[in-house]
C-alpha positions as CSV (number, residue, x, y, z in Angstrom):
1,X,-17.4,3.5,23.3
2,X,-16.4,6.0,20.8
3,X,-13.5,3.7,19.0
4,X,-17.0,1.7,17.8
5,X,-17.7,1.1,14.0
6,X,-21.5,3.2,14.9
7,X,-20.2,6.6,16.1
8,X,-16.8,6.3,13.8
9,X,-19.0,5.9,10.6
10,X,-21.6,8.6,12.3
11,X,-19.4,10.7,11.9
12,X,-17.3,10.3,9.0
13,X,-21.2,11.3,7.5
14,X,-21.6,14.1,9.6
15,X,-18.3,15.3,8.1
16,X,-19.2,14.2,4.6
17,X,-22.4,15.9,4.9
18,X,-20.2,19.1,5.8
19,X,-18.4,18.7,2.8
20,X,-21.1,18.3,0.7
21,X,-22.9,22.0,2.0
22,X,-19.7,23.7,0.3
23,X,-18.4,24.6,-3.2
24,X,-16.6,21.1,-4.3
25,X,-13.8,23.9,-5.6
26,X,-13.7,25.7,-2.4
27,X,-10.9,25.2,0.6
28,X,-13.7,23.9,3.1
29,X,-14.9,21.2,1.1
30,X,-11.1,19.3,0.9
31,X,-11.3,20.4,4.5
32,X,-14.1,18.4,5.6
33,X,-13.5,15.8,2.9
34,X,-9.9,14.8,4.8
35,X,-11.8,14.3,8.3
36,X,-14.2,12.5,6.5
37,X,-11.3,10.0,5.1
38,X,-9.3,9.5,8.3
39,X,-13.4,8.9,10.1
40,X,-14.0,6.2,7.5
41,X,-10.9,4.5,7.7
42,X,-11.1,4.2,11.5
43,X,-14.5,3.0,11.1
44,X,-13.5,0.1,8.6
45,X,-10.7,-0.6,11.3
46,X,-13.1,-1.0,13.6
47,X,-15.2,-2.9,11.6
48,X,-12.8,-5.7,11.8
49,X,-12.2,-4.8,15.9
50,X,-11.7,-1.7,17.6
51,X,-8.8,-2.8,19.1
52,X,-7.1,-1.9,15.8
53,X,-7.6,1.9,16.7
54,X,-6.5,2.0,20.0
55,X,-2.7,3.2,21.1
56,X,-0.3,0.3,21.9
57,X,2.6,2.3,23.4
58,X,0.2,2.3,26.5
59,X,-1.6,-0.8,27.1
60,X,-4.1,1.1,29.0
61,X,-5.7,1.9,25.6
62,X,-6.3,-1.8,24.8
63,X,-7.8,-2.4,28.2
64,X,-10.2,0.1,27.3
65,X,-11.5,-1.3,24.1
66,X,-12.6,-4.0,26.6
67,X,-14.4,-2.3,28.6
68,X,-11.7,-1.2,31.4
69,X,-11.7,2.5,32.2
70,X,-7.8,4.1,32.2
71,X,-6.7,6.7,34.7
72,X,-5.5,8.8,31.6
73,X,-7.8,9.7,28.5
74,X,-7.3,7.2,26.3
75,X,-5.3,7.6,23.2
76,X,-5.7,6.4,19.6
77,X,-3.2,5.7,16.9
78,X,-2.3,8.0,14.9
79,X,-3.7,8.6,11.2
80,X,-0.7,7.2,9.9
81,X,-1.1,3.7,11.5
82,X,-4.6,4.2,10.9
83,X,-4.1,4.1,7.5
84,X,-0.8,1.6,7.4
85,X,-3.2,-0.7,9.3
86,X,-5.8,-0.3,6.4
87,X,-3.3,-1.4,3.7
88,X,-2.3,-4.8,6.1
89,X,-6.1,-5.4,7.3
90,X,-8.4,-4.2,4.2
91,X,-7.1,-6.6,0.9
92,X,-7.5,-3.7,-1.7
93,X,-6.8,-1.0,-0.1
94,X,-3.1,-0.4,-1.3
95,X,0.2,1.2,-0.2
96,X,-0.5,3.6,-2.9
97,X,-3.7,4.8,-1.0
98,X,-2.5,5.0,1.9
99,X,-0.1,7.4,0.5
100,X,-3.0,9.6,-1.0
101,X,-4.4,9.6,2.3
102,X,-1.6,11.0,4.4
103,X,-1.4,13.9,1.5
104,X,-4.7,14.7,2.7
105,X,-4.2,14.2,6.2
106,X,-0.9,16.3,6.1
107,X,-2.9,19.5,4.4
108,X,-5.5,18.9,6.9
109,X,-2.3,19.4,9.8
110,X,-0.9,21.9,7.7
111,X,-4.6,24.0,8.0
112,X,-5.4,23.3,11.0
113,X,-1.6,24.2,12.9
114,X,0.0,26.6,10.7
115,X,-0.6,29.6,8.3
116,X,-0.6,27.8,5.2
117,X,-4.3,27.5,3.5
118,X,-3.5,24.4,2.4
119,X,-6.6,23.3,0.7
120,X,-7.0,27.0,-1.3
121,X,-6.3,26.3,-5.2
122,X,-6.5,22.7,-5.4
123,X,-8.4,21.3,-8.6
124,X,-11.1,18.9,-7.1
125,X,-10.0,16.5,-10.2
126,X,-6.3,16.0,-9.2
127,X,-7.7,14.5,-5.5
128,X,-11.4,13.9,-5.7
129,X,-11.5,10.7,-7.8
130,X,-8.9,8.8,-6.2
131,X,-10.6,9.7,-2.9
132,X,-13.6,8.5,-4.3
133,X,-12.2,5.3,-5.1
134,X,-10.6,4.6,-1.9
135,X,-14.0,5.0,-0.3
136,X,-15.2,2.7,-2.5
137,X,-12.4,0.3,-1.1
138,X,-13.3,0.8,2.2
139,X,-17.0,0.9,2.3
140,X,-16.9,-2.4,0.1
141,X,-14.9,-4.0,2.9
142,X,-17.9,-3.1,5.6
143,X,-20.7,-4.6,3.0
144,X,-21.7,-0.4,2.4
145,X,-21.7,1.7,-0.7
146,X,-21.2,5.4,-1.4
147,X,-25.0,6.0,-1.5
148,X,-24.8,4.9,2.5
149,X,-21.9,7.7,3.2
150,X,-22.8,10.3,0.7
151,X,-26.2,10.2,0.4
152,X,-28.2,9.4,-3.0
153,X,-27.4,12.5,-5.0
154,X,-23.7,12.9,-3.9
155,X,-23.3,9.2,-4.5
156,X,-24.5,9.1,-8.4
157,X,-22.4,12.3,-9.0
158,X,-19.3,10.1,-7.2
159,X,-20.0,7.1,-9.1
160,X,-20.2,9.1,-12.3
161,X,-16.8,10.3,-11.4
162,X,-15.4,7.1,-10.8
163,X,-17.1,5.9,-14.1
164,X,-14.9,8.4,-16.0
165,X,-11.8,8.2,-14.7
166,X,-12.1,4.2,-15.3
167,X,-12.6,5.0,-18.6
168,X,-9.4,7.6,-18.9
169,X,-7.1,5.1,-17.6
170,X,-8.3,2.3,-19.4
171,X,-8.0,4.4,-22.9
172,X,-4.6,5.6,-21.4
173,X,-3.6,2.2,-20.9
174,X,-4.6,0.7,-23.8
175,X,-2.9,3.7,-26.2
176,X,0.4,2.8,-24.2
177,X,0.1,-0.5,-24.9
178,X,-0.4,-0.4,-28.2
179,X,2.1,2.2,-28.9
180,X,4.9,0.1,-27.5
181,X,3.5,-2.7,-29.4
182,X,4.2,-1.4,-32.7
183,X,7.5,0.3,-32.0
184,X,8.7,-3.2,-31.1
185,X,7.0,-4.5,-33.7
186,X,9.0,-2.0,-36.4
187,X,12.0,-3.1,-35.1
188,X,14.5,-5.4,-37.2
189,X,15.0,-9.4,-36.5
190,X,18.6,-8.4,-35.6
191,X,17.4,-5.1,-33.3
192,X,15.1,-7.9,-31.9
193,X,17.6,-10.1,-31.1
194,X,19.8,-7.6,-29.5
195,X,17.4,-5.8,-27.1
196,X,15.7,-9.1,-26.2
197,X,19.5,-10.6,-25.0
198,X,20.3,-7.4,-23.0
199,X,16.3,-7.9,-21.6
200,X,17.3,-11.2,-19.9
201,X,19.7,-9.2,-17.8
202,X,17.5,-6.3,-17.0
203,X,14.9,-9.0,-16.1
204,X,16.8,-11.1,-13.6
205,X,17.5,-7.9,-12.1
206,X,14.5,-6.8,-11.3
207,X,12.7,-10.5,-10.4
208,X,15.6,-10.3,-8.1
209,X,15.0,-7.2,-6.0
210,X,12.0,-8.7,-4.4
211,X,10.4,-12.3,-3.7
212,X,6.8,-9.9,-4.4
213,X,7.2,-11.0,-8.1
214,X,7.0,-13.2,-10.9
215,X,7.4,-13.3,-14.5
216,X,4.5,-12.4,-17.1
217,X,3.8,-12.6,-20.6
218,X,4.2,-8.8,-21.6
219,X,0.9,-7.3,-23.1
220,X,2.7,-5.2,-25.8
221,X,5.6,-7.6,-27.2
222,X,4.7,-11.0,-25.4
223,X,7.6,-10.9,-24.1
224,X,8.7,-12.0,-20.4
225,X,8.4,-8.6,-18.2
226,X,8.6,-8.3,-14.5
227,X,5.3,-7.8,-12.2
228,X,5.6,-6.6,-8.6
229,X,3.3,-6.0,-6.2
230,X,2.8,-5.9,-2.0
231,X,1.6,-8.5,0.3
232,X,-1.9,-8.4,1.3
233,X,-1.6,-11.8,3.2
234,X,0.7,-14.8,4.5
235,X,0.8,-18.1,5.2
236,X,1.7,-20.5,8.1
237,X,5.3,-20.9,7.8
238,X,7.2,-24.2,6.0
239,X,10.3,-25.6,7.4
240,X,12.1,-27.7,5.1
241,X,13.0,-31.3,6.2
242,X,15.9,-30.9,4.3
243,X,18.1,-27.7,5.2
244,X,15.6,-26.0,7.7
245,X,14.6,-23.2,5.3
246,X,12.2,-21.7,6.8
247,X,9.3,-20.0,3.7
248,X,5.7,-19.3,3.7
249,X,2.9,-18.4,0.6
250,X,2.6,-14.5,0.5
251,X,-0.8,-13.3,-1.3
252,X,0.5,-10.1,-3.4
253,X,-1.5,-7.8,-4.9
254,X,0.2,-6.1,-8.4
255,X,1.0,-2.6,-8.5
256,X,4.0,-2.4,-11.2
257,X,4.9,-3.8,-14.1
258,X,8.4,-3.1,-15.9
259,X,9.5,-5.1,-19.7
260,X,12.7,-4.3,-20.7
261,X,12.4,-5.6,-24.0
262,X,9.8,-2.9,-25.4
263,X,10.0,-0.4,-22.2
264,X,6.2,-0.8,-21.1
265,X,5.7,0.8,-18.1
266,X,2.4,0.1,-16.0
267,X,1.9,1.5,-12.5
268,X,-0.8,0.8,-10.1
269,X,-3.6,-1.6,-9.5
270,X,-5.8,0.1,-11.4
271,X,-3.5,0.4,-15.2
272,X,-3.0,-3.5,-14.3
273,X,-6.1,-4.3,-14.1
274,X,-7.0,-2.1,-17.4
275,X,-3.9,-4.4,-19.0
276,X,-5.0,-7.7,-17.6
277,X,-2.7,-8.5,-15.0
278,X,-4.6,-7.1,-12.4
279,X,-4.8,-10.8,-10.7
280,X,-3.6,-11.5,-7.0
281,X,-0.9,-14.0,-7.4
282,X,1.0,-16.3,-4.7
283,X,4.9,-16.3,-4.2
284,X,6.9,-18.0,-1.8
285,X,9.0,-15.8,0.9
286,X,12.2,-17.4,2.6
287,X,12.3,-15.8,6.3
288,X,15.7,-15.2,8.4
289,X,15.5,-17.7,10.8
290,X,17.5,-15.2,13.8
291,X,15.0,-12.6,12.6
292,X,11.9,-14.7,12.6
293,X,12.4,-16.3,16.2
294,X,14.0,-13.1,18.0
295,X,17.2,-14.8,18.4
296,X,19.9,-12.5,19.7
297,X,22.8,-13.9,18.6
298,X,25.0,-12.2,21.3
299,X,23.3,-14.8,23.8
300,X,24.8,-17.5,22.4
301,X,28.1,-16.2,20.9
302,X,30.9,-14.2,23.3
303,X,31.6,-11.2,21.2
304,X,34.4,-9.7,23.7
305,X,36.0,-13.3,23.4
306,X,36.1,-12.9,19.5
307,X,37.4,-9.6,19.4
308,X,40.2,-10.3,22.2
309,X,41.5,-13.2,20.3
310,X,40.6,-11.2,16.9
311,X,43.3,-8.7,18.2
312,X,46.0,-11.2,20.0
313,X,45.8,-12.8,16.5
314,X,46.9,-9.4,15.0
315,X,49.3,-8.6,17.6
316,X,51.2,-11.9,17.2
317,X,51.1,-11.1,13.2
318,X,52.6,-8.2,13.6
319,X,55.2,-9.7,16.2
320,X,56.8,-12.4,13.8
321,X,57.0,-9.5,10.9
């Protein structure tokens, strides 16, 4: 069955081997290198089942991941749920990558159906090493490494890639971070005190925006600054004996962090990590009841009746006037 993690990863090679047979500054080689990305991801989708691949508008498609033949051809999701699936199903592979994905997969589209050349002029280092590192991501999560896809050669050049742009971020990182630490630090006990008060505000804000956050010591002014990230997983649900509030533990995974006392700005998994506060954390989510169990609240209320006696409370109003 072709939705199977063998021929999916067969050919995300094939088409990696494609890539590798051209210039890495020349149009084919992001060509080959975006069929390669969408191949891989399906694969580590598959990994996990190949149900995950298959179409769900038509439940045809499912039946045929189990062996039942459809009628039709069968159908597959598309790229983007192929890689929306990746960020719920693969722990590190991020919203941000999924993004970086669909860029690729849109020029692919954009080659492929239309005049554009889409891939002509592209610096290999504006795409290449964050591709790089999403394989890394992907292959980890199927127990392979880039020597497996790539090949020996293609893989130490890779890793060398992904070696130096560690090392830019982390330098860029740490310059930011100390840079805000010593214009804080230059600041007056009075200037202090005024931007720290206005912080608190700013602060509760932002912790407030999203229940995918918490409160951390800022690495710049050791301050309280505001990390965010997106769920990777969630817990059984908790129903309180007390008022029925319904919550559950959500894993998240950082990918921003914002202090308004010194303006440190840190985005992405990777600069978090670089700063130290790269660490999955747990927060607790409170759920809608009438969204959580599908209640239509029309079943059990008589809009029509509202709104008639609504409007004979208006008209009889209006009457005594």
């Amino acid at each position: 069955m072709e939705w199977e993690f063998d021929p999916l990863f067969a050919k995300a090679k094939l088409y990696a081997s494609r890539a590798n047979e051209e210039k890495i500054d020349s149009a084919l080689y992001g060509f080959w290198m975006s069929l390669c990305t969408e191949l891989l991801a399906r694969a580590a989708l598959s990994k996990i089942h190949p149900v995950l691949i298959a179409d769900p508008t038509n439940e045809a498609n499912i039946y045929y991941v189990f062996g039942v033949n459809p009628k039709a051809n069968p159908r597959s999701v598309h790229a983007k749920t192929v890689f929306a699936r990746c960020a719920v199903f693969i722990e590190k592979f991020t919203d941000n990558m999924a993004g970086h994905c669909l860029l690729l997969a849109d020029r692919r589209n954009k080659e492929l159906h239309g005049g554009d050349a889409a891939f002509e002029g592209i610096a290999p280092a504006s795409w290449l090493p964050r591709t790089y590192e999403i394989y890394k991501v992907l292959l980890d999560h199927m127990g392979l490494s880039l020597e497996d896809l790539l090949g020996t050669e293609q893989a130490s050049g890779a890793e060398k890639m992904l070696d130096d742009r560690g090392a830019a971020i982390e330098k860029e990182v740490k310059d930011r971070v100390s840079k805000h630490s010593k214009e804080f630090g230059a600041l007056t006990g009075d200037q202090k005190s005024e931007i720290t008060a206005k912080a608190a505000k700013a602060m509760a804000k932002w912790l407030g925006m999203t229940p995918l956050g918490r409160s951390v010591d800022c690495p710049s002014c050791g301050f309280g600054g505001a990390l965010h990230g997106e769920s990777i997983n969630r817990g059984p649900i908790q129903v309180s004996d007390e008022d029925g509030t319904i919550t559950r533990e959500v894993r998240v995974l950082p990918n921003k962090f914002r202090c308004a006392v010194c303006s440190l700005h840190l985005d992405g998994f990777t600069e978090l990590t670089h700063a130290g506060l790269g660490n999955i954390f747990t927060s607790m989510e409170e759920e809608d009841p009438v969204e959580f169990f599908g209640i239509d609240p029309e079943e059990y209320i008589d809009v029509e009746k509202i709104v008639q006696e609504y409007h004979a409370e208006e008209m009889y109003g209006w009457q005594n006037e």
